[in-house]
N, C-alpha and C positions, 0 to 999 in steps of 0.2 A: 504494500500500500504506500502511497505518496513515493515513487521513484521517482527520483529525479534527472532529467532530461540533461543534456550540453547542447549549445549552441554554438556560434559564431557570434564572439564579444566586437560590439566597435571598440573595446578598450585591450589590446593584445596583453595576452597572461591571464585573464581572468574569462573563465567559465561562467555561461549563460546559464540560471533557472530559466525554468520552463516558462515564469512569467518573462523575463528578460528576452529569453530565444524568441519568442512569439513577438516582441515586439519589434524586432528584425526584420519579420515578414510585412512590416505594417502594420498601425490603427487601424485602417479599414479594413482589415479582414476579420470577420466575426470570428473571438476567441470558440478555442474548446474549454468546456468546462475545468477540462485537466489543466490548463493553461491560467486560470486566477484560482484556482484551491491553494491554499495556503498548506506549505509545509506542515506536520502535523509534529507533536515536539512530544514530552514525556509529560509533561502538565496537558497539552492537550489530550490527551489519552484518559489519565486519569480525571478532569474534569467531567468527560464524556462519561468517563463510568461511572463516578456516585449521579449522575443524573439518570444514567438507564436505572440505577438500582434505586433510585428514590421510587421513579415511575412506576416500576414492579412491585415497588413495596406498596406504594397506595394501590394500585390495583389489586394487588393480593389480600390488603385488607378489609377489601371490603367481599371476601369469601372465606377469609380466614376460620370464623368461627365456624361454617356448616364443613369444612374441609376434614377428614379423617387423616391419618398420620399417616398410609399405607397411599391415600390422595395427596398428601403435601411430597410425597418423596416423589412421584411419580410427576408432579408441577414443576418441582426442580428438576429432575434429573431431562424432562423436555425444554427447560429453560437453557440450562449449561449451553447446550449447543447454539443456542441464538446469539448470547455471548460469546460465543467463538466466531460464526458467521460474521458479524458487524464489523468485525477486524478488515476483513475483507470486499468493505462495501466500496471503494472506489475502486477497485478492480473490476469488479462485475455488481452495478449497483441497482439495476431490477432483477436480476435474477436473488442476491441476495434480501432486498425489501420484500421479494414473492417467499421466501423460505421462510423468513423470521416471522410472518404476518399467517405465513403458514402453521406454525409453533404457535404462537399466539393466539392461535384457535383453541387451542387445545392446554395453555398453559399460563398462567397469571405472569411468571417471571420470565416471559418473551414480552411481555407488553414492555420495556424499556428497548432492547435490542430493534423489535420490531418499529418504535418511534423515532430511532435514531438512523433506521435505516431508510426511512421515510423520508425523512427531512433532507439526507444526504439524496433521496434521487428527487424532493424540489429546490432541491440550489439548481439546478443543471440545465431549468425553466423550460422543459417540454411537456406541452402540455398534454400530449395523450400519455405519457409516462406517470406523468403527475397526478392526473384523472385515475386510470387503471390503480394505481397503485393506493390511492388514497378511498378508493372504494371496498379494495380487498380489506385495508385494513378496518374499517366500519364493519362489512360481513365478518373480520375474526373477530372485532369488540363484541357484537352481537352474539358469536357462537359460542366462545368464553364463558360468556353469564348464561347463555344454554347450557353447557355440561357443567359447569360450576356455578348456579344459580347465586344471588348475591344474598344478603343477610335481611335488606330492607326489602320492600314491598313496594316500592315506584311504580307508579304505571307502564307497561311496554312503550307509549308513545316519547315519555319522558328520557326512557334510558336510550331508544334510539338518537332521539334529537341530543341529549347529551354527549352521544359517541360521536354523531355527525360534527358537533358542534367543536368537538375536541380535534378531531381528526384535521377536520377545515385549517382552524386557529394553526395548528403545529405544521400543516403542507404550508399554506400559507406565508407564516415564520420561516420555514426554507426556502421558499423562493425569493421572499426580502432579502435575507443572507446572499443567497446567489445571486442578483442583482445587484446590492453593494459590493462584493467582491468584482464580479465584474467591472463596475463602474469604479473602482480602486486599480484595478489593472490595466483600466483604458487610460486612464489618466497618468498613470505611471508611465506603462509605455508611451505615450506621448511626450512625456516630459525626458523620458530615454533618448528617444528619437530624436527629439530636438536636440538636447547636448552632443546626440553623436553627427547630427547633421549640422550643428555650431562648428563642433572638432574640424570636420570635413570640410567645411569655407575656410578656417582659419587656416587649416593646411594647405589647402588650393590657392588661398591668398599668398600666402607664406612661398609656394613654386613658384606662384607669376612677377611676385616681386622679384624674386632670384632671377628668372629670366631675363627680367625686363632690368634688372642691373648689369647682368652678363652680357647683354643686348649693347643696353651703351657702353662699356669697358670695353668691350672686343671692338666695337664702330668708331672711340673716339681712340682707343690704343692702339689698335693696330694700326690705325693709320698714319699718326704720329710716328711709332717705330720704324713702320715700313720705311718713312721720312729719312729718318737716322742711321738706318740699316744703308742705305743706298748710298748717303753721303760718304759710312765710315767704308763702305767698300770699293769706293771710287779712292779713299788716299790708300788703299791696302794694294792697287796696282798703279796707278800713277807715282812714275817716278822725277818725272819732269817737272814737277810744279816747284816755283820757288817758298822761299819759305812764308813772303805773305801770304802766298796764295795757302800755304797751309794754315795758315794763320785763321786767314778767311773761314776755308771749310769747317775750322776745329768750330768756328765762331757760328757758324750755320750749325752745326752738332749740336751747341751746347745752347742755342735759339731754339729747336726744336725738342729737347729733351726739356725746356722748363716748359714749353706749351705744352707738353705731354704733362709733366707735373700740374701744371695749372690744370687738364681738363681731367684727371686721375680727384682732385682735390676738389674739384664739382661732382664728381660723380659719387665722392664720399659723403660730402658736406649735403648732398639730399640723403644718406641713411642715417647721418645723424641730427639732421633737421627734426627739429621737435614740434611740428606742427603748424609753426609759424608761416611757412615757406620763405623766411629768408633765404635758406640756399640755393631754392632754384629762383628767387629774382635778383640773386647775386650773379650768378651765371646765366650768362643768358642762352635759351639752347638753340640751335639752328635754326632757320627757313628757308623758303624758296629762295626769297634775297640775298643770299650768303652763297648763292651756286653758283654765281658767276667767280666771286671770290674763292672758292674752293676751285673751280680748274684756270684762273689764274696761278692760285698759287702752286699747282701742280707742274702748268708748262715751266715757271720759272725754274723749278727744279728740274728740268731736264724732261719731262712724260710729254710725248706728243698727243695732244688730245683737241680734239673736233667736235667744239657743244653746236647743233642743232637745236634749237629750242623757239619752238612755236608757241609758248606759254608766256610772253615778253610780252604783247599786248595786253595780258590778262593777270600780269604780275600784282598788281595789289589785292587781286580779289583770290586769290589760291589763300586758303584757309593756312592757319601758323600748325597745324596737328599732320595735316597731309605734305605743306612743306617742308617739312621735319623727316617725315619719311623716303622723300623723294630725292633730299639731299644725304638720305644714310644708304640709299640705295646706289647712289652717285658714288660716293665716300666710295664704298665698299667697292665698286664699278674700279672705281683710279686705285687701288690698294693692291687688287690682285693681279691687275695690269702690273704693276709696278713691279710685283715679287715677280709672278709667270710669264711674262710679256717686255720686258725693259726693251725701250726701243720702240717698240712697236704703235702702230696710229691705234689709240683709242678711240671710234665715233661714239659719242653720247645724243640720242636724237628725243627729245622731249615736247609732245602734244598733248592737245587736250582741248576738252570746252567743260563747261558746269554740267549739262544734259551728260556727256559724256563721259568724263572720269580724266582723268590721265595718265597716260600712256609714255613709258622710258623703255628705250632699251640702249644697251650697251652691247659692242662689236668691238672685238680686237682678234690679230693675228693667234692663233696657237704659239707660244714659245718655243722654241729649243734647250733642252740641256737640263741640268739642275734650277730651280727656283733660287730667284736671289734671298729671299728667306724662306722657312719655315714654314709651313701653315697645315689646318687641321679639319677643315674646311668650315669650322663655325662659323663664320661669318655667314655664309651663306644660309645658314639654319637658322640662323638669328633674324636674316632678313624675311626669309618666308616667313616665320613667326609675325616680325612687325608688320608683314603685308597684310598678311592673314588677320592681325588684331586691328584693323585700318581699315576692313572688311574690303581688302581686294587681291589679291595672287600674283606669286611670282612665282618664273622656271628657267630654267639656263638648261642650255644644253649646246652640242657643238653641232655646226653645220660647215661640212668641209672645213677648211682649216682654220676656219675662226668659232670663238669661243663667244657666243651670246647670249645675252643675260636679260628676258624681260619680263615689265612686271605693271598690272592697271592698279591705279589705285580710285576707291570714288573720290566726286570733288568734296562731298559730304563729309567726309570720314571725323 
């Protein structure tokens, strides 16, 4: 009686009851009764029994006196067994209420076993179980005081509506029970659910933020090093240069490695921004206005690149959330260029209307040989991600020997 079930905990290490498990599957699903019955303890045991044995005991008193000795043993010894039955009334709970109510016919001290086995099948609020059942036991009140006639003299009509009137009250009392328990377990698991579907935003929040910092670190780092990476491998084979001109390049090195610290020191100073958004209107973060400046500053370092851009009439009105994407998609466009491709024409071709969305794509030659740096290809993950979160797509793939990268984004975004 009362096994207990495991589930799948939203909290890992800890094992689900049966009311817990069930709340996994959903509130909306109507419990089983087995699903809000309450664990039954060593006090719940024992309360249940001095209450079957009071029951039997007032009902046995009021046959006590006309009973013969060789009659009381023979009351008991068909009682015992209804008290062993009722152990087992949530395993099989009409079959056992039909047995005890069966006894109960025939025996004063089943009338406790047989009430309690009663009750347990109106928690469970079926009504043709709870009808059936609470009829037989009326027909055993009644057959009772047939073979064991009682001491008083009541009319027939009186001891029926008595027994009705009993019967009613204690099914009744069990279906209250089992309605409050249920109504305890819906509202539990509700309040389960919700924490464990709290946990799961917090968590889910918790990835997107890591992305979306991964996102900018890799878009404004890599680019920058890419920067640095090119300069310090341009003095590692030139051997011609004089010493200002090294001078020079050290002095481009150590310009772009504090612009990498500067945008490193943005991209922190929003995780440790406390609400206020100081840090991100300290730093200001890209837009559309800043792409011509971004492959500016690309040719001046040596990348040949080719902007196309049909969005120049309609520059003030491109949204600051979409311009922001359309220049990390650039970024990223002139970065891999630079490692896979050095040397080679970058065309960047950029349209668009409002109706429309717009439209980037990037074209450069296939490279030869090893890559001037490093790479892993996140960048590119990071961008379909941002495209994807800006609700529009990106895909690169090669077409003959060039390597092209495009991607719509809406003007909405």
């Amino acid at each position: 009686m009362g096994e207990t079930k495991v589930g799948v905990s939203p909290h890992p290490g800890r094992l689900l009851t049966p009311r817990e498990g069930s709340s996994v599957r959903g509130v909306e699903d109507h419990p089983r009764p087995e699903d809000y019955q309450p664990r039954l303890t060593w006090w719940s045991h024992a309360w249940r029994m001095l209450v079957m044995l009071l029951v039997s005991g007032i009902v046995w008193i009021g046959v006590a006196e006309e009973q013969t000795e060789a009659r009381f043993v023979l009351d008991v010894a068909a009682g015992l067994p209804a008290f062993v039955l009722v152990f087992y009334r949530r395993r099989w709970p009409v079959p056992v209420a039909v047995a005890t109510a069966a006894l109960g016919a025939v025996s004063t001290f089943a009338a406790g076993p047989a009430t309690l086995a009663a009750v347990s099948v109106a928690t469970r609020r079926r009504w043709s179980q709870v009808l059936a059942v609470g009829v037989l036991n009326v027909v055993s009140a009644q057959t009772v005081y047939q073979v064991q006639p009682p001491t008083t003299d009541d009319p027939e009509w009186l001891t029926v509506g008595t027994n009705v009137l009993f019967v009613a009250a204690f099914m009744a009392w069990g279906m209250y029970i089992g309605s409050r328990r249920e109504l305890l377990w819906t509202l539990r698991s509700r309040a389960e659910r919700a924490e464990a579907e709290q946990e799961l935003r917090v968590r889910q929040a918790r990835g997107n933020e890591r992305a979306r910092i991964a996102r900018e670190m890799h878009d404004v780092l890599a680019h920058r090093i890419s920067q640095i990476s090119m300069h310090a491998g341009a003095l590692s084979f030139r051997e011609d240069l004089t010493a200002e001109q090294m001078r020079e390049s050290a002095g481009v090195i150590q310009q772009k490695a504090h612009e990498a610290l500067t945008d490193l020191r943005g991209v922190l100073g929003v995780l440790r921004d406390d609400g206020s958004g100081s840090a991100e209107t300290e730093v200001p973060q890209p837009t559309y206005a800043d792409l011509q400046a971004l492959v500016a500053d690309a040719r001046e370092e040596g990348l040949n690149v080719e902007l196309v851009d049909g969005l120049a009439a309609q520059a003030g009105s491109v949204p600051d959330t979409v311009g922001r994407t359309l220049y990390r998609i650039v970024q990223e466009g002139i970065t891999n260029a630079r490692k896979h491709a050095p040397g080679s024409l970058l065309t960047v071709r950029v349209s668009g209307s409002v109706d429309d969305g717009i439209d980037v794509e990037l074209r450069n030659p296939i490279g030869f040989g090893p890559a001037a740096a490093p790479g892993a290809g996140l960048g590119l993950i990071g961008l379909t991600e941002r495209a994807q979160l800006a609700g529009g797509r990106l895909e690169h793939r090669r077409e003959g020997d060039h390597f092209v990268l495009r991607a719509w984004i809406p003007w909405s975004a």
